[in-house]
N, C-alpha and C positions, 0 to 999 in steps of 0.2 A: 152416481152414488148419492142419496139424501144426505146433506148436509149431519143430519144426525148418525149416520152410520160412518163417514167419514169422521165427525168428533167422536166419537167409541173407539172407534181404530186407533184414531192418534191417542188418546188417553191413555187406550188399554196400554198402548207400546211407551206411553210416555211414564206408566206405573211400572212396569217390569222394567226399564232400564233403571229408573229410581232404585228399584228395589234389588237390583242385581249389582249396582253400583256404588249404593248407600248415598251418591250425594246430590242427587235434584230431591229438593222434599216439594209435597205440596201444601200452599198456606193457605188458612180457612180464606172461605168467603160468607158475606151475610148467610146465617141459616147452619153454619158449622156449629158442631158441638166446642169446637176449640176457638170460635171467632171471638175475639176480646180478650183472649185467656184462657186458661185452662177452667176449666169447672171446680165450685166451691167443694162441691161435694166428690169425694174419693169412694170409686169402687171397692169396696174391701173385702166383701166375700167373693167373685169375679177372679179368678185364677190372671196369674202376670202371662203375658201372653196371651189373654184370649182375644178372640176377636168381637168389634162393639158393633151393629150396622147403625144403620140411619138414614133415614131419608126424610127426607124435607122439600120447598120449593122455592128455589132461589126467586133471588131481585128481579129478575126478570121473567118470572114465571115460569120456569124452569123445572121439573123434576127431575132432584139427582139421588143419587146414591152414593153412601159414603161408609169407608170403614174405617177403624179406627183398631189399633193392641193397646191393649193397656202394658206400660209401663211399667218396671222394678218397682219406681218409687210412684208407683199409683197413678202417673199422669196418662192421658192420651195422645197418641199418635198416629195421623192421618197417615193411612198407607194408599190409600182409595179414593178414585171419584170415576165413577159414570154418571153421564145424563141417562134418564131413560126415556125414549122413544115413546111418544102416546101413540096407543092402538087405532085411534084413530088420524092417524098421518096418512 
């Protein structure tokens, strides 16, 4: 198995027990919309509950993907991270 389809594996299972559990969260890393803090700016038209994507490329050159819910009180929260696999691997 490529190293990248092994980390997919583990993530995806390491998201749904999170999520099924409520208590492993995941913490940003460089490149998160929530690294250092939440953001100044509040979604306000963005229904509570929706879902935010994102993707970026981490410190290490990385591309990942990431989701976020907005929040009651308007903040974000990371539910999500996959890397994603470049097409050419």
């Amino acid at each position: 198995m490529k190293p990248f389809a092994a980390l997919f594996v583990v993530t995806t299972l390491l998201t749904a027990c999170a999520q099924a559990s409520g208590g492993i969260s995941l913490e940003p890393i460089p490149g998160s919309i929530t690294y250092g803090g939440q953001p100044t700016q509040k979604l306000t038209k963005s229904p509570i509950g929706s879902q935010v994507p994102h993707i970026f490329t981490d410190q290490w050159g990385e591309r990942v993907r990431e989701t976020y819910i907005i929040q009651p009180d308007r903040t974000l929260r990371l539910v999500s991270r996959v890397y994603i696999e470049s097409p050419f691997d």
